[in-house]
C-alpha positions as a Markdown table, in Angstrom:
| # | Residue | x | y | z |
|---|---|---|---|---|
| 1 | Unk | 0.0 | 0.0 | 0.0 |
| 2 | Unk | 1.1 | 3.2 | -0.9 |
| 3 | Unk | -0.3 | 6.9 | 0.7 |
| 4 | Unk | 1.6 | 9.3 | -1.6 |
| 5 | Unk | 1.5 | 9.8 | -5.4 |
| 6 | Unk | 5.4 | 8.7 | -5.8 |
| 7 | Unk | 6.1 | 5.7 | -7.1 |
| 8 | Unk | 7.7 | 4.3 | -10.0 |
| 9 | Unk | 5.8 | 3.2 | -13.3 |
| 10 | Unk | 7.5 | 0.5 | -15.3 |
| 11 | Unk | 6.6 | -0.7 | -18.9 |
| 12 | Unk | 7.2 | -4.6 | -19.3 |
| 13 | Unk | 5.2 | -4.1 | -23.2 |
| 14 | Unk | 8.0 | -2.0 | -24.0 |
| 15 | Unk | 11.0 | -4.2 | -22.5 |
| 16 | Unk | 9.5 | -6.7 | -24.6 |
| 17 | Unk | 9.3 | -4.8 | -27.6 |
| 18 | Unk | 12.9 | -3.4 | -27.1 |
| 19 | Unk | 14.0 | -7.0 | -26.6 |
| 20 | Unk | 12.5 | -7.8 | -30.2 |
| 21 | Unk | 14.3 | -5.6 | -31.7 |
| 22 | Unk | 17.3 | -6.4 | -30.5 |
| 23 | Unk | 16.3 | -10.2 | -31.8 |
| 24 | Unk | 15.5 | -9.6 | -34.4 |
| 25 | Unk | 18.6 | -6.7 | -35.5 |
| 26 | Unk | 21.2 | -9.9 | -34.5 |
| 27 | Unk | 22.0 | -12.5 | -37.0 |
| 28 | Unk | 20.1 | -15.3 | -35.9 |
| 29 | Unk | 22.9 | -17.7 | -34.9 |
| 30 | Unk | 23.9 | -15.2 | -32.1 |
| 31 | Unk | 22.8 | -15.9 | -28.7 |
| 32 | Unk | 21.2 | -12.7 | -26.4 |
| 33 | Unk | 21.8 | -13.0 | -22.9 |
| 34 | Unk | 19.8 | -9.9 | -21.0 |
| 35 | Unk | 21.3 | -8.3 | -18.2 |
| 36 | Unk | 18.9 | -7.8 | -15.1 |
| 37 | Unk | 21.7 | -7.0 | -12.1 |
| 38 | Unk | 21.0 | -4.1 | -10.0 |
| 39 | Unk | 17.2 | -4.8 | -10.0 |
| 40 | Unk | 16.9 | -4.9 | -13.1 |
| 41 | Unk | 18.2 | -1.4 | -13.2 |
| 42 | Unk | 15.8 | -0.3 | -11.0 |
| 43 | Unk | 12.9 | -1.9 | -12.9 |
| 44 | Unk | 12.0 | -4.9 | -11.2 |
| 45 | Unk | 14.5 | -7.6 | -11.7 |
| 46 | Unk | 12.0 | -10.6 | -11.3 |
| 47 | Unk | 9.4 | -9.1 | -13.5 |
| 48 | Unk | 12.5 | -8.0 | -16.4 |
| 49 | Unk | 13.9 | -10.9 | -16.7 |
| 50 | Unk | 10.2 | -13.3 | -17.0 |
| 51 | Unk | 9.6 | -10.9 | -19.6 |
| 52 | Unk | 13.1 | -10.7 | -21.6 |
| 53 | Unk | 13.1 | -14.2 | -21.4 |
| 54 | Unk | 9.4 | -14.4 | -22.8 |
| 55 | Unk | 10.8 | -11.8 | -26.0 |
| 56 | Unk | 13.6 | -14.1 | -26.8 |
| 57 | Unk | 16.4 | -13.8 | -24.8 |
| 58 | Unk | 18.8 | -17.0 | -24.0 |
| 59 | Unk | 20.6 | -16.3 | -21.0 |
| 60 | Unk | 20.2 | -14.0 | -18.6 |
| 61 | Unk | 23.1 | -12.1 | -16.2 |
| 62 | Unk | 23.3 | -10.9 | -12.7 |
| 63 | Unk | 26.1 | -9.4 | -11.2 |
| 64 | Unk | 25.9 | -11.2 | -8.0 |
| 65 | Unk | 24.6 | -14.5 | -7.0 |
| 66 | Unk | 22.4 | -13.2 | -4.5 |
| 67 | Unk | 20.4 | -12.0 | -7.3 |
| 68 | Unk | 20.6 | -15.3 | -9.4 |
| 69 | Unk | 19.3 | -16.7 | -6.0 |
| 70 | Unk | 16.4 | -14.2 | -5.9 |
| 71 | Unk | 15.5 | -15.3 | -9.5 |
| 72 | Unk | 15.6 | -19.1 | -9.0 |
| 73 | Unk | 12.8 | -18.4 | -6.1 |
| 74 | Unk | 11.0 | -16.5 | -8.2 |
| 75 | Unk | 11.0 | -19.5 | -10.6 |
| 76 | Unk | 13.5 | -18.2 | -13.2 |
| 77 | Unk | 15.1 | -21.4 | -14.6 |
| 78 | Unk | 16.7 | -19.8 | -17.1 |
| 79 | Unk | 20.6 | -19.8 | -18.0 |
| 80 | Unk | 22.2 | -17.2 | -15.5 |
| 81 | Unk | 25.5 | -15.8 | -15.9 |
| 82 | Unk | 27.2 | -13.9 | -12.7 |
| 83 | Unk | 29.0 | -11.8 | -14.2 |
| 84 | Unk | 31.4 | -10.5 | -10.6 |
| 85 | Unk | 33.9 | -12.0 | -8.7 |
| 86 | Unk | 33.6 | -15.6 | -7.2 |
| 87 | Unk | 34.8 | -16.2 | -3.3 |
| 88 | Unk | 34.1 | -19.3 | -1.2 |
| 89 | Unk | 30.8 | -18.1 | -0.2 |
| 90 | Unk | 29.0 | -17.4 | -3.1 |
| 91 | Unk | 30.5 | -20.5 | -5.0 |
| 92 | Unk | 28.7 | -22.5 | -2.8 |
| 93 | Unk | 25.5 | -20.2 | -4.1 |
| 94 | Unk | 25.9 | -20.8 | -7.7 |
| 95 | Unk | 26.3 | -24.3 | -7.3 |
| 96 | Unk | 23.2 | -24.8 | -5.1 |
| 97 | Unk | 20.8 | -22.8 | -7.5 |
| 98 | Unk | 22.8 | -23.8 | -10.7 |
| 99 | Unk | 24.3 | -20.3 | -11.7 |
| 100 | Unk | 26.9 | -20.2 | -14.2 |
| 101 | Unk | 30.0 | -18.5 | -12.6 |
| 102 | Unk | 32.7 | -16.3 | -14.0 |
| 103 | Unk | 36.0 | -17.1 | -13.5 |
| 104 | Unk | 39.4 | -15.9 | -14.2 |
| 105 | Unk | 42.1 | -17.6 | -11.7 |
| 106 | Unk | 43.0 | -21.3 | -10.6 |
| 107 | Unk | 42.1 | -19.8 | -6.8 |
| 108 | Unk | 38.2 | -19.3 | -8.5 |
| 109 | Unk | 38.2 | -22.7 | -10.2 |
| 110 | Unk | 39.4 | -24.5 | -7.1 |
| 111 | Unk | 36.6 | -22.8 | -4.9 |
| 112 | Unk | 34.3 | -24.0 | -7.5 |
| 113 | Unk | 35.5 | -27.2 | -7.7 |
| 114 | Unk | 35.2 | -27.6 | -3.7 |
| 115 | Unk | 31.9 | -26.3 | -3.5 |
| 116 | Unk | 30.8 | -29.3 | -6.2 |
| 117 | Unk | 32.6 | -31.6 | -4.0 |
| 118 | Unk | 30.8 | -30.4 | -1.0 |
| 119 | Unk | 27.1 | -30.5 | -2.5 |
| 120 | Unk | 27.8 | -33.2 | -5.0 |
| 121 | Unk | 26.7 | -31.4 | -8.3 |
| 122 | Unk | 28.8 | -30.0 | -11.1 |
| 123 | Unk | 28.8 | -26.3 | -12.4 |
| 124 | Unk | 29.4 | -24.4 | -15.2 |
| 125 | Unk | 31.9 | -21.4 | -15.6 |
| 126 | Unk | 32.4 | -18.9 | -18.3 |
| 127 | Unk | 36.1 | -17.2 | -18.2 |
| 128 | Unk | 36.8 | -13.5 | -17.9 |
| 129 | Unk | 39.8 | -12.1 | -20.4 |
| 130 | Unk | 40.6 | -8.7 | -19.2 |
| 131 | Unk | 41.7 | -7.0 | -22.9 |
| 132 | Unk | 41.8 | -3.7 | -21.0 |
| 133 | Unk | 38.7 | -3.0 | -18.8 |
| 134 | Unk | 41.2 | -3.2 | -15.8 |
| 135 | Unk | 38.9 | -4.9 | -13.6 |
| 136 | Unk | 38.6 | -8.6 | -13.1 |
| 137 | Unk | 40.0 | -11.3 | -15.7 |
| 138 | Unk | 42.9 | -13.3 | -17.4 |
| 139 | Unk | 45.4 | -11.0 | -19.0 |
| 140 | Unk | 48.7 | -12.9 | -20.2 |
| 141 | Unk | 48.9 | -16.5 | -21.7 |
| 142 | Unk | 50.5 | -17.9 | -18.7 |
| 143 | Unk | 47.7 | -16.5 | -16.8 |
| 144 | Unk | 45.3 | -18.6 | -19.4 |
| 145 | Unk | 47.7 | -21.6 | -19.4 |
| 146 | Unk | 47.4 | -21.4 | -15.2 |
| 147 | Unk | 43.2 | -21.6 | -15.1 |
| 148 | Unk | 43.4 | -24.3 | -17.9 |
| 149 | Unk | 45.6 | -26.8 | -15.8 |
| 150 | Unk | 43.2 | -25.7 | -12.9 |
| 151 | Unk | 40.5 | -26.7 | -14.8 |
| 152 | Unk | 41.9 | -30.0 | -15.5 |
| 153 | Unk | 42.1 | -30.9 | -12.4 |
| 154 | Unk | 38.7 | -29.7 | -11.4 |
| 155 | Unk | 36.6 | -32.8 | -13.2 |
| 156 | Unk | 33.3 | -31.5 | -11.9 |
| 157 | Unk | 33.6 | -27.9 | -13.1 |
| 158 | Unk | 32.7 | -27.4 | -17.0 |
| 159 | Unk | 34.1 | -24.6 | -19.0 |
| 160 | Unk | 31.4 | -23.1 | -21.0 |
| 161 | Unk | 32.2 | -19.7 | -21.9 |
| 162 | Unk | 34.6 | -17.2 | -22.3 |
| 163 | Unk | 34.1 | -13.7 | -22.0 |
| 164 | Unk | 35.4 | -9.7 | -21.9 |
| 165 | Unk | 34.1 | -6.3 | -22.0 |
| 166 | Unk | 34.9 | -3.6 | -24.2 |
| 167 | Unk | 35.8 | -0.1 | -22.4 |
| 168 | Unk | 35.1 | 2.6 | -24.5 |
| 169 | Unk | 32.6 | 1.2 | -27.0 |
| 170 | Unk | 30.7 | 4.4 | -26.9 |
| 171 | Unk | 33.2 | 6.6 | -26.8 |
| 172 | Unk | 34.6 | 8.8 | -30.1 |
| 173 | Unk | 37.1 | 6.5 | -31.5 |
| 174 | Unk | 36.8 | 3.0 | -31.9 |
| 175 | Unk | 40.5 | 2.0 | -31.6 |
| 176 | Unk | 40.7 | 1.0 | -28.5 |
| 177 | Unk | 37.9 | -1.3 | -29.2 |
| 178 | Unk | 39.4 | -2.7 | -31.7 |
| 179 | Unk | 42.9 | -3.2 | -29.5 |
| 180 | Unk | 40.9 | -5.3 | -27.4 |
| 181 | Unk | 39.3 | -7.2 | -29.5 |
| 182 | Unk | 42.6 | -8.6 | -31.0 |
| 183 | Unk | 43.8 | -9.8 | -27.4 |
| 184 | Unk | 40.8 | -11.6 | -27.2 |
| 185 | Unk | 40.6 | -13.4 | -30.0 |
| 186 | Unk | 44.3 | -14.1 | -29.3 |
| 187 | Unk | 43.9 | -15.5 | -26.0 |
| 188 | Unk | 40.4 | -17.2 | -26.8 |
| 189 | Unk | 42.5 | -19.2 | -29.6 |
| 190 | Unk | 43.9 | -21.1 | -26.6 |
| 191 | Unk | 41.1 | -22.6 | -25.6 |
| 192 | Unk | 39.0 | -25.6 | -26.4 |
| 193 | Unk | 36.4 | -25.5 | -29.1 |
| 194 | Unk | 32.8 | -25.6 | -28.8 |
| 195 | Unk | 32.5 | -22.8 | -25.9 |
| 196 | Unk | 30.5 | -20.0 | -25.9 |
| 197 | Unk | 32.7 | -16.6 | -26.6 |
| 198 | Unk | 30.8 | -13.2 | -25.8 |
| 199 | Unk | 31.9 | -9.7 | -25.6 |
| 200 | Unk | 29.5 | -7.3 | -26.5 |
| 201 | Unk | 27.3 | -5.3 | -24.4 |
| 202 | Unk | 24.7 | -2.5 | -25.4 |
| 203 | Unk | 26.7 | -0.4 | -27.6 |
| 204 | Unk | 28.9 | -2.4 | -28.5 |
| 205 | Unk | 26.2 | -5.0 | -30.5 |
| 206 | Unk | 24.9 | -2.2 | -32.0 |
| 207 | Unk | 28.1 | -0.8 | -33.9 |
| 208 | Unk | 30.6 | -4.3 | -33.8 |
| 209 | Unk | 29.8 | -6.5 | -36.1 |
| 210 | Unk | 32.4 | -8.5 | -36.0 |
| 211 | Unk | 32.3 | -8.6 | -32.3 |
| 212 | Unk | 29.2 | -10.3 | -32.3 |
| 213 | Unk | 30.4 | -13.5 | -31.8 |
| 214 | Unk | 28.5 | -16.3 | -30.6 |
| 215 | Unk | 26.7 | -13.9 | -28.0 |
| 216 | Unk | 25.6 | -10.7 | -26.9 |
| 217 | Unk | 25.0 | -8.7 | -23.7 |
| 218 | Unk | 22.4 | -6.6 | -24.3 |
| 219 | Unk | 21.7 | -4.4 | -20.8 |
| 220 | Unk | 20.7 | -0.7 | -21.3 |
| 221 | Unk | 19.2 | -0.7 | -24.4 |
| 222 | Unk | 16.7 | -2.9 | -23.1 |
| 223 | Unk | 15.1 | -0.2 | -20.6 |
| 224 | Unk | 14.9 | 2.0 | -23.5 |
| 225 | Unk | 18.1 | 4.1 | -23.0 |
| 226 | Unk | 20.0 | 4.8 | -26.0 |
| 227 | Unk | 23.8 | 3.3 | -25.2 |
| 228 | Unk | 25.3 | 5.6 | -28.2 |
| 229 | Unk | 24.4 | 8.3 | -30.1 |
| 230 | Unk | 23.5 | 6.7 | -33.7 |
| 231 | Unk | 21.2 | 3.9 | -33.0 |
| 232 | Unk | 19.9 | 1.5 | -35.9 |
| 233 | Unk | 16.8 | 1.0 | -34.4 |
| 234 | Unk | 14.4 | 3.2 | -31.6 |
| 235 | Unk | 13.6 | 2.0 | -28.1 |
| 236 | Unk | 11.0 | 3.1 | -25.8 |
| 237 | Unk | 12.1 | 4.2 | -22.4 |
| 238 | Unk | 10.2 | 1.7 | -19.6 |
| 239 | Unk | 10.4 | 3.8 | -16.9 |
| 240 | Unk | 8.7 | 6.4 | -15.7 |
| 241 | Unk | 9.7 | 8.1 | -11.8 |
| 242 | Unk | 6.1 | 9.9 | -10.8 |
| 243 | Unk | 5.4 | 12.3 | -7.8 |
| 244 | Unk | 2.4 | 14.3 | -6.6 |
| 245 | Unk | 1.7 | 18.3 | -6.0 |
| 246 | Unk | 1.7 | 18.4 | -2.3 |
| 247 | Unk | 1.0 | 22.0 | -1.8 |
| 248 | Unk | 1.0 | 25.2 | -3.7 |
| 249 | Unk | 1.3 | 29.3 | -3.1 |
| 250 | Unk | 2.2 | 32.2 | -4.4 |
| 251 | Unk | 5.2 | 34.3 | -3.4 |
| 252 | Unk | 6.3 | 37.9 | -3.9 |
| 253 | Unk | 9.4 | 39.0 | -5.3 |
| 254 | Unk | 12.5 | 39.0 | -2.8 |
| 255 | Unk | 10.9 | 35.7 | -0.9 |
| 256 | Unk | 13.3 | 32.8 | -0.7 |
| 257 | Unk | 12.7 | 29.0 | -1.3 |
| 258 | Unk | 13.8 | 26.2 | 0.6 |
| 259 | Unk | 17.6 | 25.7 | 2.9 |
| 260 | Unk | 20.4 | 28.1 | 2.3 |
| 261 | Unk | 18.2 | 31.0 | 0.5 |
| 262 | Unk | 19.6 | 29.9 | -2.2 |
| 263 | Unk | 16.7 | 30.6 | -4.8 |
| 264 | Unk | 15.3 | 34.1 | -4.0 |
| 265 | Unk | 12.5 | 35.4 | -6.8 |
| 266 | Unk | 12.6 | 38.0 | -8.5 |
| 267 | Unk | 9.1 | 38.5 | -9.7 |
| 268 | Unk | 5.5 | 36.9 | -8.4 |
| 269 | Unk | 6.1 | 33.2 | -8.4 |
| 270 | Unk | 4.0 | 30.2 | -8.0 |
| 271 | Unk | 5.7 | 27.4 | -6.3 |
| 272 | Unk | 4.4 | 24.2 | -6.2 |
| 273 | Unk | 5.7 | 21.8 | -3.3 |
| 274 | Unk | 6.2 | 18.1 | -4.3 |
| 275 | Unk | 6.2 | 15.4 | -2.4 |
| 276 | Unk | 9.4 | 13.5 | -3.1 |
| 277 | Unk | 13.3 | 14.0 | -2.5 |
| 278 | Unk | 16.6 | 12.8 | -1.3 |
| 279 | Unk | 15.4 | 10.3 | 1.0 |
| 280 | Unk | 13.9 | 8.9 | -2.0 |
| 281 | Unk | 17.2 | 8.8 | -4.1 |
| 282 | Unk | 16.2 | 11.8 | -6.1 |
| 283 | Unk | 19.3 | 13.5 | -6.5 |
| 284 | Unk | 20.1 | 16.8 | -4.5 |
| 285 | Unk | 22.4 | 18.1 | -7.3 |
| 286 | Unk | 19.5 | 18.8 | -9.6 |
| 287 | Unk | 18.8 | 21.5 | -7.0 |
| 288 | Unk | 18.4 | 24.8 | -9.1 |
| 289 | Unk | 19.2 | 22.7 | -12.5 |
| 290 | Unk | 16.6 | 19.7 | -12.6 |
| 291 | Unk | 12.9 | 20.2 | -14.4 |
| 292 | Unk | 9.9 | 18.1 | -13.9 |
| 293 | Unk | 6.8 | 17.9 | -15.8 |
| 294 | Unk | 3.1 | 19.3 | -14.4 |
| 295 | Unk | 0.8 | 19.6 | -16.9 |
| 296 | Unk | 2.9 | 19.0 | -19.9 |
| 297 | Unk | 4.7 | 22.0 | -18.9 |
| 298 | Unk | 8.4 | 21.7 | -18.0 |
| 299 | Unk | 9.2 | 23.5 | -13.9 |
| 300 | Unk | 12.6 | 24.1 | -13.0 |
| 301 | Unk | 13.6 | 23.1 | -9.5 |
| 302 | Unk | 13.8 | 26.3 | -7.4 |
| 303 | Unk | 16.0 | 25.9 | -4.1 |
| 304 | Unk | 17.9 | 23.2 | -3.0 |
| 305 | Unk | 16.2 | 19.5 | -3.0 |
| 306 | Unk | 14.9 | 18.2 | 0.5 |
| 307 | Unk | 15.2 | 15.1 | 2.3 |
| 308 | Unk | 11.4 | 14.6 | 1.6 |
| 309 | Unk | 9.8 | 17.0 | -0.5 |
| 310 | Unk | 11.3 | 19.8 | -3.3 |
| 311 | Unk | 9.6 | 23.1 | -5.2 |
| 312 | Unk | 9.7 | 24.2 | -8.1 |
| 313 | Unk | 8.5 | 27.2 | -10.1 |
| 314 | Unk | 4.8 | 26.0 | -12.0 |
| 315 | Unk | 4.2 | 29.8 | -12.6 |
| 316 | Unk | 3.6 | 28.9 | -16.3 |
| 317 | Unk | 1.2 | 26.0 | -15.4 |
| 318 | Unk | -2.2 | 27.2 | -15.9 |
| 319 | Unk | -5.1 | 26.1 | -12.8 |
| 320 | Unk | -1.9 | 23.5 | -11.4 |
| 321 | Unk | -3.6 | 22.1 | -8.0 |
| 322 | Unk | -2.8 | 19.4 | -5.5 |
| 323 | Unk | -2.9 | 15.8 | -6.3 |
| 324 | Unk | -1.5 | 17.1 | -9.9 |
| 325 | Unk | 0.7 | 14.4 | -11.3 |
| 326 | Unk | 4.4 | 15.6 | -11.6 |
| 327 | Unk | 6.6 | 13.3 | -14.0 |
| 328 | Unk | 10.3 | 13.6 | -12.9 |
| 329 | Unk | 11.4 | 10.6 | -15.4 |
| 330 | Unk | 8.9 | 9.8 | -18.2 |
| 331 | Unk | 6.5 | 11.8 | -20.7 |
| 332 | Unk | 3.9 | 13.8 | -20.2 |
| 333 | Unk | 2.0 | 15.8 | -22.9 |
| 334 | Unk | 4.5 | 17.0 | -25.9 |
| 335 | Unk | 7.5 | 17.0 | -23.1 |
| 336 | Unk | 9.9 | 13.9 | -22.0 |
| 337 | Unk | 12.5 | 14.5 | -19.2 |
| 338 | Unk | 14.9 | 11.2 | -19.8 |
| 339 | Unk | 17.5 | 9.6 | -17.9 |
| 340 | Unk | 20.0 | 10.9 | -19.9 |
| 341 | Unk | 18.9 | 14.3 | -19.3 |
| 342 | Unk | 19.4 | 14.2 | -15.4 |
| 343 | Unk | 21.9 | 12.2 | -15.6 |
| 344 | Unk | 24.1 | 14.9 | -17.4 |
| 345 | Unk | 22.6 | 17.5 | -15.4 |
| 346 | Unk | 23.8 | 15.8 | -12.1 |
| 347 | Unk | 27.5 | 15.3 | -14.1 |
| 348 | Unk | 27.1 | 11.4 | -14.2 |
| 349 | Unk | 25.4 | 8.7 | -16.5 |
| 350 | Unk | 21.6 | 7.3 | -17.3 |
| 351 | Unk | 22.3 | 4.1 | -15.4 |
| 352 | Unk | 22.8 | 5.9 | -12.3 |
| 353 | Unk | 19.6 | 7.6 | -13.1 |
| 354 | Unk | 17.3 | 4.8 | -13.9 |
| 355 | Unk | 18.7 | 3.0 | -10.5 |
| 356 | Unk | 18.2 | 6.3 | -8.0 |
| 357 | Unk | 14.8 | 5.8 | -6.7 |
| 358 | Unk | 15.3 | 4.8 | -3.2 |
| 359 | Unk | 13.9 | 1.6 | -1.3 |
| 360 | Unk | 10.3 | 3.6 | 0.0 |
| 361 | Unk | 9.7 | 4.3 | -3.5 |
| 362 | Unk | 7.3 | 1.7 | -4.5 |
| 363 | Unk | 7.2 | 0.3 | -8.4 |
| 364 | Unk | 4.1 | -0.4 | -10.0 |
| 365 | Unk | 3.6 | -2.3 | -13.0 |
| 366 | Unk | 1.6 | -0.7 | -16.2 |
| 367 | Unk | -1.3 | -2.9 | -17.0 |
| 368 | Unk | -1.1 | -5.0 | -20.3 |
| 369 | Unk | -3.0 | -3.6 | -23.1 |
């Protein structure tokens, strides 16, 4: 149950449709694994991932195994990759709700290998090349040669996949890129045939075609956020953030709004106070830069951005009364505030964006049809 008008509106008909795009812009031979980690950025990781997998996709991928777990007792019994780090804990995790674990060191195979052992199952791993992300994977071929004499000697643990992640796919140039995808094929050509080789994500599928390989990782451009700037095809964003008009006034010129006095008007002003801020994850640097929709009519954030609640000027919003709707992600009329758009206002990135809305902030799911 919910007592305030802030809540989070998610489109499944859209991630579906976005997935079918996807589908159907790869060659058919490649695999699409959908990546639901982190909630499903923020959309309901449960939900995304029943309905990715309905729209085609083949695998899915988590970043931890806590969230494969949450899947499997949701009755997800679909392929799931975990894409992080593996310690003696969570190997015990993947094994007991059969997630596919990334690997990139003898130590990791070994830990696998024990927690089989222990529950008497086997599992299967995909192996992380690091070609110049920096984070987690096999650089060198002794490295390689090291987790393939691991693997020998780990009979119940199955090599299935190999992996890497390109760094600056959406960046300008494309060299880099490129770089990496040489040292990948070069260490991959080490390896045993017949196993799954993957290295694309969002932006990357969409402009590599020869990095397509045998699978994608298609994250992002699911929830309808473009991952570069010329895209082939159109998504539909499937999110939308919504608040409510709480209260609203009229003040003179020389008033001030909200802590610090930092917004002072300068002519008659209608401020409309909205229920929703901080505490929900809505970012206090939008303060005196962020715009939300009432009426179709954009209203820049006046003042800084509360713990709770936030104003902003609704002067130009003709009759605007409590209960109002106020979109802070979504569309509304002729206007669209996007994820993109706050994200470069607040200096930082869509993902961060779509994944803001704090734990009180309920989502809701858009009836079918």
């Amino acid at each position: 149950m919910r007592y305030r008008g802030t809540y989070v509106l998610v489109d499944l008909e859209a991630i579906k449709n976005n997935m079918r795009k996807i589908r159907s812009f790869l060659p058919e031979k490649v695999q699409l694994l959908a990546v639901v980690k982190a909630n499903g950025y923020g959309h309901g990781a449960v939900p995304v991932a029943k309905a990715c997998m309905e729209a085609g996709a083949d695998m899915l991928g988590v970043a931890i195994p806590e969230e494969g777990e949450e899947l499997r007792r949701h009755g997800v019994d679909a392929p799931v990759l975990v894409l992080g780090p593996v310690n003696e804990q969570n190997a015990l995790a993947d094994v007991k709700y059969h997630l596919t674990q990334t690997v990139y060191d003898a130590e990791g195979v070994q830990m696998m290998e024990a927690a089989c052992c222990l529950l008497n199952e086997n599992a299967h791993v995909h192996l992380k090349i690091d070609t110049g992300m920096g984070r987690i994977g096999v650089r060198t071929e002794e490295e390689m040669q090291d987790v393939l004499a691991a693997l020998e000697k780990a009979p119940h643990v199955h090599l299935t996949g190999v992996f890497t992640h390109f760094a600056n796919a959406d960046g300008e140039s494309d060299d880099y890129s490129h770089m990496q995808m040489e040292r990948f094929e070069r260490l991959c050509a080490m390896l045993p045939g017949g196993i799954v080789r993957h290295a694309s994500a969002s932006a990357a599928l969409l402009k590599y075609e020869d990095a397509r390989f045998d699978m994608v990782r298609a994250g992002l451009v699911i929830y309808g956020c473009p991952p570069c700037k010329e895209m082939p095809f159109q998504v539909e964003p499937a999110l939308s953030w919504l608040t409510e008009v709480s209260f609203v006034k009229w003040i003179e010129s020389g008033e001030c709004v909200s802590y610090g006095c930092t917004f002072r008007a300068e002519r008659k002003t209608q401020v409309a106070t909205l229920a929703v801020g901080y505490g929900d994850g809505y970012h206090r640097a939008l303060s005196g830069k962020g715009e939300v929709l009432i009426r179709g009519v954009r209203c820049p954030i006046i003042g800084r951005v509360c713990m709770d609640q936030m104003m902003v000027d609704a002067t130009e919003v003709p009759d605007v009364q409590i209960g109002d709707q106020a979109v802070l992600i979504g569309k509304q009329g002729n206007e669209e505030i996007t994820a993109d758009e706050l994200g470069e206002k607040c200096g930082t990135i869509s993902y961060e964006m779509l994944l803001a809305h704090a734990g009180r902030v309920p989502v809701e799911y858009a009836k079918e049809g």
